[in-house]
NUSESE-758799 format. One record per residue: residue number from 1; residue in three letters; chain; x, y, z of N, C-alpha, C in turn. Coordinates in nm, 2 decimals, m for minus. Example, Ala and Ser with C-alpha at 12.3 -4.5 7.8 and 13.67 -1.06 7.14 Angstrom:
# residues 2
1/ALA/A/1.32/m0.57/0.78/1.23/m0.45/0.78/1.32/m0.33/0.78
2/SER/A/1.28/m0.22/0.71/1.37/m0.11/0.71/1.29/0.00/0.79
This chain:
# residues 201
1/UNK/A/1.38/m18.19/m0.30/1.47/m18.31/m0.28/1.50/m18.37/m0.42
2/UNK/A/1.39/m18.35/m0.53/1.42/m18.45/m0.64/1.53/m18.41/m0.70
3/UNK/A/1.54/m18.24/m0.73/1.54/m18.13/m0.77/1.72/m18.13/m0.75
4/UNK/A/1.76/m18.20/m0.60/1.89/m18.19/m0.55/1.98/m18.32/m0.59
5/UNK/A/1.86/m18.43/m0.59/1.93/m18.58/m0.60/1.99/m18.56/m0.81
6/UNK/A/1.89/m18.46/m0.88/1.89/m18.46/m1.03/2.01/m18.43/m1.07
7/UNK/A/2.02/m18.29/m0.99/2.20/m18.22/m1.05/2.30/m18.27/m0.98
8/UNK/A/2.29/m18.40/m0.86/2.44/m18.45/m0.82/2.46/m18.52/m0.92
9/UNK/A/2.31/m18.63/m0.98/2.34/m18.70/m1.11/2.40/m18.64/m1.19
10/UNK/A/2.34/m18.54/m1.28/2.45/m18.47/m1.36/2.56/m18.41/m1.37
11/UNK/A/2.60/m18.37/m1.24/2.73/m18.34/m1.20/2.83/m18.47/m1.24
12/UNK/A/2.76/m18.60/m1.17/2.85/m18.72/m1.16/2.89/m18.76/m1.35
13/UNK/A/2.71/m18.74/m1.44/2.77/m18.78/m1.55/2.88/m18.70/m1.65
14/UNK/A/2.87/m18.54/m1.60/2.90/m18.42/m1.65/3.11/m18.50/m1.62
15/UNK/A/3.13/m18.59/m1.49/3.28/m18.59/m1.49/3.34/m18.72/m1.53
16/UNK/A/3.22/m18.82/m1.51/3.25/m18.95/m1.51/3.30/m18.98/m1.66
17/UNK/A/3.32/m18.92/m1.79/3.35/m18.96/m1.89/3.51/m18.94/m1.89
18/UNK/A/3.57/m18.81/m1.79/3.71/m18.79/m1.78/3.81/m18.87/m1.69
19/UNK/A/3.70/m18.94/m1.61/3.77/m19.00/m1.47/3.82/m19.14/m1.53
20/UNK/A/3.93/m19.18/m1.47/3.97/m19.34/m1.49/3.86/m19.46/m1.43
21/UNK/A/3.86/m19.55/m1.41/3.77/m19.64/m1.37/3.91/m19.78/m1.29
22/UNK/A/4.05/m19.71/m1.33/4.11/m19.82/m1.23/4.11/m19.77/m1.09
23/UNK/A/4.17/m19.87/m1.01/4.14/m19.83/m0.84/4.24/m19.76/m0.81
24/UNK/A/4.23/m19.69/m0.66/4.32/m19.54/m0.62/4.42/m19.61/m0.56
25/UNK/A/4.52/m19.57/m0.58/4.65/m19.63/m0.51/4.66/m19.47/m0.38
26/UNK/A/4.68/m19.50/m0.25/4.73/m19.40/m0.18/4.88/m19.36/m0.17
27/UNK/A/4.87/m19.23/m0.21/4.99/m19.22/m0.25/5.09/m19.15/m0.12
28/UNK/A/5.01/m19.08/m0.04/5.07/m18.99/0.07/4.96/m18.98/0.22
29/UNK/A/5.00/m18.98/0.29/4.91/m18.96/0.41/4.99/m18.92/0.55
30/UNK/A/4.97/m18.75/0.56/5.01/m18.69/0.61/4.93/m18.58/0.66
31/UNK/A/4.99/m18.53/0.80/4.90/m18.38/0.86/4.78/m18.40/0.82
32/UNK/A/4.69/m18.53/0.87/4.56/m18.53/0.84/4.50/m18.49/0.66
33/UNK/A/4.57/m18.54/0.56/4.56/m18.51/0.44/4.58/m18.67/0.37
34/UNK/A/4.53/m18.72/0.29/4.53/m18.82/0.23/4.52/m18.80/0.05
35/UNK/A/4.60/m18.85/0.01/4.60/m18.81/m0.12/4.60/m18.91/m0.25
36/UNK/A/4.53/m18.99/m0.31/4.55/m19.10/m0.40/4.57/m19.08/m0.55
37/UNK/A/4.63/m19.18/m0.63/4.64/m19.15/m0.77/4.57/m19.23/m0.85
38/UNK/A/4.59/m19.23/m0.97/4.48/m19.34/m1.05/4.57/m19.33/m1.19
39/UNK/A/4.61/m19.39/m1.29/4.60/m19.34/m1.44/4.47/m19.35/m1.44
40/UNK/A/4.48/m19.28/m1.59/4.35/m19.19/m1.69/4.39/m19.33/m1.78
41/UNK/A/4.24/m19.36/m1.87/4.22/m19.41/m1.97/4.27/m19.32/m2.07
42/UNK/A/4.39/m19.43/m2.19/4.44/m19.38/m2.30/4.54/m19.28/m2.28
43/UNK/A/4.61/m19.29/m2.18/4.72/m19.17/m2.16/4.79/m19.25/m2.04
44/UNK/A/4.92/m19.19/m1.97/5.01/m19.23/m1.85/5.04/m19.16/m1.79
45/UNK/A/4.93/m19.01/m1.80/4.88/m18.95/m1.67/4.79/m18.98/m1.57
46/UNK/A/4.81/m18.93/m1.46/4.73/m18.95/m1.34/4.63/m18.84/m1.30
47/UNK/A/4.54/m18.91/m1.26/4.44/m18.82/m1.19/4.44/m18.83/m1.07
48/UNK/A/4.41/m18.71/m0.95/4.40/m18.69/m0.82/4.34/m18.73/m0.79
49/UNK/A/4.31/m18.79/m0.64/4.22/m18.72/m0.51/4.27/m18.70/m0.40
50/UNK/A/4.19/m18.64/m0.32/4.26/m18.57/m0.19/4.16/m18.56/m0.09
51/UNK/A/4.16/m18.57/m0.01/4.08/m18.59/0.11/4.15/m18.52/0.26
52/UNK/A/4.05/m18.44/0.34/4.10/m18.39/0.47/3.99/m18.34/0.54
53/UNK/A/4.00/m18.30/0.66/3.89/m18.23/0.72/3.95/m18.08/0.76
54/UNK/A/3.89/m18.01/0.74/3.91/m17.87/0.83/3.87/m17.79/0.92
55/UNK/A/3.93/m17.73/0.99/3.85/m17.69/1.11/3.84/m17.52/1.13
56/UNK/A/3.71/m17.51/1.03/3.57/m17.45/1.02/3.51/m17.45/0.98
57/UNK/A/3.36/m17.36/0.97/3.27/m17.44/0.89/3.24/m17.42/0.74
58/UNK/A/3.13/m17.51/0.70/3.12/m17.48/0.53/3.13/m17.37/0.48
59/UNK/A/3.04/m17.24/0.58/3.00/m17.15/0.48/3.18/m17.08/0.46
60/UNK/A/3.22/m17.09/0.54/3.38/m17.03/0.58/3.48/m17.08/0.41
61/UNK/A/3.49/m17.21/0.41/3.53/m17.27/0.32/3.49/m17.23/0.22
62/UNK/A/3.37/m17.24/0.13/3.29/m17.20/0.04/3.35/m17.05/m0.02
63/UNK/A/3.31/m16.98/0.11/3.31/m16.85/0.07/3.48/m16.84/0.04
64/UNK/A/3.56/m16.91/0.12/3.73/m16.87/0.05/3.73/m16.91/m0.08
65/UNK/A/3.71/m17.07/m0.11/3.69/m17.08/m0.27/3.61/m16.95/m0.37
66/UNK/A/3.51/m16.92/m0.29/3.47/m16.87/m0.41/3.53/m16.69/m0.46
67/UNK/A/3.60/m16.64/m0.36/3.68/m16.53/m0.37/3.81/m16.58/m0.47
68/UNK/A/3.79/m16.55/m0.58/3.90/m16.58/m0.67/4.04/m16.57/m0.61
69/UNK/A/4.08/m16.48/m0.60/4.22/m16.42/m0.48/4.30/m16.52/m0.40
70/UNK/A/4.22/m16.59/m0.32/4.27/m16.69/m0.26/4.32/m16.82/m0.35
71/UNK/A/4.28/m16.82/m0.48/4.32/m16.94/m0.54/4.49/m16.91/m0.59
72/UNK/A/4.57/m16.78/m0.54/4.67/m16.77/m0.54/4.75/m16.81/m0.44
73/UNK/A/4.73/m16.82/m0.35/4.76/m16.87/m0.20/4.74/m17.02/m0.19
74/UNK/A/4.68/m17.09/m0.26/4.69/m17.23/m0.26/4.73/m17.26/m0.37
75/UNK/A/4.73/m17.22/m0.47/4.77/m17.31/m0.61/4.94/m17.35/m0.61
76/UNK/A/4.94/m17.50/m0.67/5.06/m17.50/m0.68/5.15/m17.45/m0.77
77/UNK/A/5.27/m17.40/m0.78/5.39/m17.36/m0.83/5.31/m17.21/m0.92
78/UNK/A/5.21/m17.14/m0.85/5.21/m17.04/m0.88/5.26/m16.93/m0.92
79/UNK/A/5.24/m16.82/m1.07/5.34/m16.73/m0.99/5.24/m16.61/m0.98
80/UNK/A/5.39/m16.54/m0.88/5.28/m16.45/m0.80/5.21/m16.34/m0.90
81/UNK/A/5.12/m16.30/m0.87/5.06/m16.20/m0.90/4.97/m16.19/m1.03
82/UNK/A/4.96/m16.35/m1.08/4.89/m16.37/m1.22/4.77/m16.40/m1.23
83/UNK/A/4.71/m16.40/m1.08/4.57/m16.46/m1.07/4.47/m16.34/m1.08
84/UNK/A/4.38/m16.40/m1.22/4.27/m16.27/m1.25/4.17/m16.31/m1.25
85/UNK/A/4.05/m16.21/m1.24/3.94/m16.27/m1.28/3.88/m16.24/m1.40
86/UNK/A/3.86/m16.35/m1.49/3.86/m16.28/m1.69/3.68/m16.26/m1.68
87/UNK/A/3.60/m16.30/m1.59/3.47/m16.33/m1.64/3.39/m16.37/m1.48
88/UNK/A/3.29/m16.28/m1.47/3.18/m16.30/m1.36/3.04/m16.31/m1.38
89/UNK/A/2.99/m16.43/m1.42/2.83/m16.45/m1.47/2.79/m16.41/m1.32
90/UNK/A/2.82/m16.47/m1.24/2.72/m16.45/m1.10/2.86/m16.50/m0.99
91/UNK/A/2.79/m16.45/m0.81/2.89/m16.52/m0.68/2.97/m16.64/m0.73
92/UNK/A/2.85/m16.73/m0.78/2.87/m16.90/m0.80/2.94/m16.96/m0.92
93/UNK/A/2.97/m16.82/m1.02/3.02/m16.90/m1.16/3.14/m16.77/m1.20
94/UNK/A/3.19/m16.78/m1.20/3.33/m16.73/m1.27/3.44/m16.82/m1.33
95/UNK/A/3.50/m16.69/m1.44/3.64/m16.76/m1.50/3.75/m16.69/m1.46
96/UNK/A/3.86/m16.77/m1.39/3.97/m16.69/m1.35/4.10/m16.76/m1.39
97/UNK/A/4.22/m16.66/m1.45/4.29/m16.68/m1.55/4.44/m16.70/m1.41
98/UNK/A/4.52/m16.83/m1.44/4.63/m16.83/m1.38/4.79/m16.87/m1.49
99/UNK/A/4.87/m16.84/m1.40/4.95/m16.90/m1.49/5.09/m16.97/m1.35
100/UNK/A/5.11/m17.07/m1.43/5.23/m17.15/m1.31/5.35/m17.17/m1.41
101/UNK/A/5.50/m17.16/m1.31/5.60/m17.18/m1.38/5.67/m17.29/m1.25
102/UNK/A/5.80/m17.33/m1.38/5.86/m17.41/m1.27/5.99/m17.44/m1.34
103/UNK/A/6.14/m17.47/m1.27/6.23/m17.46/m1.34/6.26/m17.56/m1.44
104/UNK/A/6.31/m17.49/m1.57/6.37/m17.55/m1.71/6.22/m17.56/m1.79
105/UNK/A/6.09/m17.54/m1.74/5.96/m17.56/m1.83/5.90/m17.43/m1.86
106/UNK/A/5.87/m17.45/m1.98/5.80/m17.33/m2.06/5.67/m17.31/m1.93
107/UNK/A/5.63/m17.18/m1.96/5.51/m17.17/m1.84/5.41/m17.18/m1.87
108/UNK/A/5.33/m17.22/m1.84/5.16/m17.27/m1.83/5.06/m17.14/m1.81
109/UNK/A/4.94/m17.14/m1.87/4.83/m17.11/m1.80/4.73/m17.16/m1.83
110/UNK/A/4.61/m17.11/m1.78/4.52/m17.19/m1.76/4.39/m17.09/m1.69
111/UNK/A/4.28/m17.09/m1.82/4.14/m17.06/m1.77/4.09/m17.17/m1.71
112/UNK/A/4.02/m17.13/m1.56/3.91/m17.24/m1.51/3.80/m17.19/m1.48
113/UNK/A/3.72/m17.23/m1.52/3.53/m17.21/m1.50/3.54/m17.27/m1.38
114/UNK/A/3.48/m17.22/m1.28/3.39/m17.24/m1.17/3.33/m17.26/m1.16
115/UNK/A/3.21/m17.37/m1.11/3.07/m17.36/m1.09/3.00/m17.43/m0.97
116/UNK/A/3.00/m17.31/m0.86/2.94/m17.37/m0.73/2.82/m17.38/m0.67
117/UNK/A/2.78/m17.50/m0.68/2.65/m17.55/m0.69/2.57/m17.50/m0.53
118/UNK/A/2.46/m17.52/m0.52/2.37/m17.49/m0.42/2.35/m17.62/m0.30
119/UNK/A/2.35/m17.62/m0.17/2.38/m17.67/m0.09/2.27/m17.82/m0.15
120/UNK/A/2.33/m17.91/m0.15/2.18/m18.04/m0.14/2.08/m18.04/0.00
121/UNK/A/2.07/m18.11/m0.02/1.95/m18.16/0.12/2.00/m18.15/0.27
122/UNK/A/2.15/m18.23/0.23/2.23/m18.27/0.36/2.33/m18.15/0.38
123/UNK/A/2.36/m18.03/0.33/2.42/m17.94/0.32/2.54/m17.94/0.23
124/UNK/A/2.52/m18.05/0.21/2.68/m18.08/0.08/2.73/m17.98/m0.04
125/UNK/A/2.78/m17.90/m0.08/2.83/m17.82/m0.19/2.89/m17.89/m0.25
126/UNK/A/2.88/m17.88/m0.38/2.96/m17.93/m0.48/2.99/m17.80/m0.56
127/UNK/A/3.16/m17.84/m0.62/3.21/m17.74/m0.70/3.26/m17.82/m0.85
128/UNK/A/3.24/m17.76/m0.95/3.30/m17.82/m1.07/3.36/m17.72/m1.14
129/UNK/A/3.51/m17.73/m1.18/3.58/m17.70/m1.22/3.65/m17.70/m1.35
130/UNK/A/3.64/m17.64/m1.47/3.67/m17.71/m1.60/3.75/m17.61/m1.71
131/UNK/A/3.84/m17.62/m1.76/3.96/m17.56/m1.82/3.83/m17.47/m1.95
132/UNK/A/3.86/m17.39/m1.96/3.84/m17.30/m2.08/3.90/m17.25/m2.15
133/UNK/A/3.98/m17.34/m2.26/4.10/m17.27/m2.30/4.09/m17.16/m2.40
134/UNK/A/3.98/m17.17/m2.47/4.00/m17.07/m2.59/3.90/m16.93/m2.55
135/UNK/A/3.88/m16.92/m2.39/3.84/m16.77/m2.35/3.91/m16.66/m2.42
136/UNK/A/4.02/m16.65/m2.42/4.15/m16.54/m2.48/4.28/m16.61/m2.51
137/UNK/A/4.29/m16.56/m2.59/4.43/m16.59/m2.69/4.52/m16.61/m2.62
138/UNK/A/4.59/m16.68/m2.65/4.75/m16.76/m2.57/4.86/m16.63/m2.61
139/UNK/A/4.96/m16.58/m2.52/5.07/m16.52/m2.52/5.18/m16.64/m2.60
140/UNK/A/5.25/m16.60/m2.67/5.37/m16.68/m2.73/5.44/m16.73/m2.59
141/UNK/A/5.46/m16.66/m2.53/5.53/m16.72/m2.38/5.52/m16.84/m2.35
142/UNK/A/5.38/m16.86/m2.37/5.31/m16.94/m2.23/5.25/m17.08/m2.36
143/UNK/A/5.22/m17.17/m2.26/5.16/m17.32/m2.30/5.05/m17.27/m2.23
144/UNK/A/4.93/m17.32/m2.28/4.78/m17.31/m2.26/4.75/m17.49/m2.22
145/UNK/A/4.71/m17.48/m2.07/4.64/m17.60/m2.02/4.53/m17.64/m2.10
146/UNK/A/4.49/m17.72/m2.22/4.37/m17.72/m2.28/4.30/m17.86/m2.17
147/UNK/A/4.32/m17.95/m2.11/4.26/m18.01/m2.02/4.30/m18.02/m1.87
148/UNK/A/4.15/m18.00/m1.82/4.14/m17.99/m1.69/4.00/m17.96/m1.63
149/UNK/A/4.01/m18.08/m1.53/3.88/m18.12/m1.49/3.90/m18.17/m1.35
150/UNK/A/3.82/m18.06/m1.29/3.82/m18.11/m1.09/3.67/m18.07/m1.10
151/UNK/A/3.63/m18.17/m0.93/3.51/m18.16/m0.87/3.55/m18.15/m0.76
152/UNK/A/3.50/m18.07/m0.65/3.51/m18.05/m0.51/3.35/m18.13/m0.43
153/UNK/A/3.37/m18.19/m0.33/3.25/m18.25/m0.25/3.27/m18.17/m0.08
154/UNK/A/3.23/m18.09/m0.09/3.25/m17.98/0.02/3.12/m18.06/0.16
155/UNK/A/3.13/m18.11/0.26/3.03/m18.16/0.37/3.07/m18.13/0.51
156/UNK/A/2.94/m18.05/0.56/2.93/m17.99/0.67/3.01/m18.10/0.77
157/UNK/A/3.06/m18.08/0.88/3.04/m18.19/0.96/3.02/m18.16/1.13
158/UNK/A/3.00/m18.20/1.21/2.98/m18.17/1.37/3.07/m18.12/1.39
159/UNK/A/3.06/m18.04/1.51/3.14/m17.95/1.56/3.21/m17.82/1.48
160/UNK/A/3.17/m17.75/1.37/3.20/m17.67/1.31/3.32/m17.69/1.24
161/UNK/A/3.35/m17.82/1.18/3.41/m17.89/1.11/3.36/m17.90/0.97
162/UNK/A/3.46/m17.92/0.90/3.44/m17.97/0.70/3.52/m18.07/0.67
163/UNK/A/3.46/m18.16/0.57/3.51/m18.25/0.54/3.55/m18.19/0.34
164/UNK/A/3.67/m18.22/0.33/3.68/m18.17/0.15/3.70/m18.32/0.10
165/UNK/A/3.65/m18.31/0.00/3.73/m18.42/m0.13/3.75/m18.35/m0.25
166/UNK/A/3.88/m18.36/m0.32/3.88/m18.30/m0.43/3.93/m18.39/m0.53
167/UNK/A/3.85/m18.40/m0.65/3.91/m18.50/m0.73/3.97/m18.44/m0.88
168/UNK/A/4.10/m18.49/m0.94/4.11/m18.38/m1.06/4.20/m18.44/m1.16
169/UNK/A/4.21/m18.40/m1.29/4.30/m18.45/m1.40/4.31/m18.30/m1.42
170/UNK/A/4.45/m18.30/m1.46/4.51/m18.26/m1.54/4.62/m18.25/m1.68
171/UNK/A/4.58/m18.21/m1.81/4.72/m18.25/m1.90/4.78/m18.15/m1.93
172/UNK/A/4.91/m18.13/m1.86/4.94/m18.00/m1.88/5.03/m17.96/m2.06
173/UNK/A/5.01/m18.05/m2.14/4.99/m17.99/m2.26/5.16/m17.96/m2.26
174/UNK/A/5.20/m18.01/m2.41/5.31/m17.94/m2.41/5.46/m18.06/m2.42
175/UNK/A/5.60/m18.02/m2.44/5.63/m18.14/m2.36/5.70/m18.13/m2.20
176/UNK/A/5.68/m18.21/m2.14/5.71/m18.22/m2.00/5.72/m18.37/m1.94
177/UNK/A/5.82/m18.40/m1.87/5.87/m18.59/m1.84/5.70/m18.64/m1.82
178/UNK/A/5.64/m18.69/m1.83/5.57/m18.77/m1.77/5.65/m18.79/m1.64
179/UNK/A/5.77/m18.81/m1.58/5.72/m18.82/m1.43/5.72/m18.72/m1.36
180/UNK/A/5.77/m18.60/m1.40/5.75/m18.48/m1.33/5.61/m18.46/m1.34
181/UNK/A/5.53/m18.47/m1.47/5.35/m18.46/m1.40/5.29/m18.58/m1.32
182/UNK/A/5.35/m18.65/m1.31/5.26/m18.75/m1.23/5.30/m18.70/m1.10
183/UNK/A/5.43/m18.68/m1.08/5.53/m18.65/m0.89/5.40/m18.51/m0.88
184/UNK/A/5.35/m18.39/m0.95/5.28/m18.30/m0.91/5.15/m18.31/m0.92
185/UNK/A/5.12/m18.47/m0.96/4.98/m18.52/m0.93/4.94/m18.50/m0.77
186/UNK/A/5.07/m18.55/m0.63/5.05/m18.60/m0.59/5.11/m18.47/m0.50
187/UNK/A/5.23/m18.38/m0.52/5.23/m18.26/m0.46/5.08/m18.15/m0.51
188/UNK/A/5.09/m18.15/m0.58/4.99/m18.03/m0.63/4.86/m18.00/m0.52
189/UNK/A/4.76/m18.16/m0.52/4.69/m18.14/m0.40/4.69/m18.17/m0.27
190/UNK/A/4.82/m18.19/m0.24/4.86/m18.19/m0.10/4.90/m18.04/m0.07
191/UNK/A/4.96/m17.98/m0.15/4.99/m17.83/m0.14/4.87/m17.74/m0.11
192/UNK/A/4.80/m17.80/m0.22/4.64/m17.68/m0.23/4.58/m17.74/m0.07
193/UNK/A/4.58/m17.85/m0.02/4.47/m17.88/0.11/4.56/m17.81/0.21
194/UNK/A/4.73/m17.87/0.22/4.76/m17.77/0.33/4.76/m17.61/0.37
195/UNK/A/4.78/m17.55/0.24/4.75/m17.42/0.21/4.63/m17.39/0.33
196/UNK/A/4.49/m17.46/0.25/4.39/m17.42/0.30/4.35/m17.45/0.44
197/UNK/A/4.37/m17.53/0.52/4.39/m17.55/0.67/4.47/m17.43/0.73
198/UNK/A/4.59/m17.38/0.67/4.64/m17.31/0.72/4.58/m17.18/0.74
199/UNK/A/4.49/m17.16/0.62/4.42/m16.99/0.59/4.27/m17.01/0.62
200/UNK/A/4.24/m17.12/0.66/4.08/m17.09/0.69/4.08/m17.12/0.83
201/UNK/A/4.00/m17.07/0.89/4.01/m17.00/1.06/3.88/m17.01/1.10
């Protein structure tokens, strides 16, 4: 129990230095999906959250997250066929390499470490998420996401139900309007939760 209450602590300190501390404005709330924004301290980007429940259970969820593959099927403005996996310490920790485009903007990618934690007391999963940019060398093509930081709060619920929270910044580096990234603050994880209701069964 101590053992479980220790690493949520550090999980929380591990994100709490990236997270804003102003309050969440709700920005969408639709098809059972709730989605809020925040600015970031020292910038006039926004950080996410997202909230929904789905209907099946944790281990179902978990296990789709953790199959790299499917993070092509939910990610927003993906393109197809770019999703790899660069690196497999173990099930629970991988780096997998994406890249997103979208019209008139140079294209993005983006290493993200994965790191899915072991159930706590009350069955909760947590995932943490965190950009790795200098895994492998940048193509001339492409802009390299150097920040990016999400936490997932994955919780069992009655009836073979899940509850998600996902919380996340991103800077996608480069230049790009400020309001086109804040408008895909607020598409991005409405995209990724619908996705996933639709594909978990």
């Amino acid at each position: 129990m101590r053992k479980s209450i220790l690493s949520i602590l550090l999980l929380f300190l591990l994100i709490a230095p990236v997270f804003s501390q102003e309050k969440w404005k709700l920005e969408k709330d639709k098809d059972g999906i709730k989605v809020w924004t925040r600015k970031v301290e020292n910038t006039k980007l926004k950080e996410s959250k997202v909230s929904a429940v789905i209907n099946a259970p944790i281990e179902k969820v978990v296990d789709f997250l953790r199959d790299y593959k499917n993070h092509e099927k939910i990610s927003y403005k993906v393109d197809d066929g770019s999703v790899r996996l660069l690196k497999k310490v173990s099930n629970n920790e991988f780096y997998v390499y994406i890249t997103a485009s979208a019209p008139l903007i140079k294209r993005r990618d983006l290493i993200t470490h994965f790191n899915i934690k072991a159930p706590d007391a009350n069955g909760v999963v947590y995932i943490v998420a965190e950009s790795c940019p200098n895994l492998i060398p940048v193509k001339e093509e492409n802009v390299r996401i150097q920040k990016m930081k999400a936490y997932w709060k994955i919780s069992p619920l009655p009836n073979n139900k899940t509850e998600i929270i996902e919380q996340a910044f991103t800077d996608p580096a480069g230049t790009i309007p400020e309001l086109l990234v804040n408008i895909s603050s607020v598409d991005a994880p409405f995209y990724l939760i619908s996705r996933m209701k639709e594909l978990i069964k």
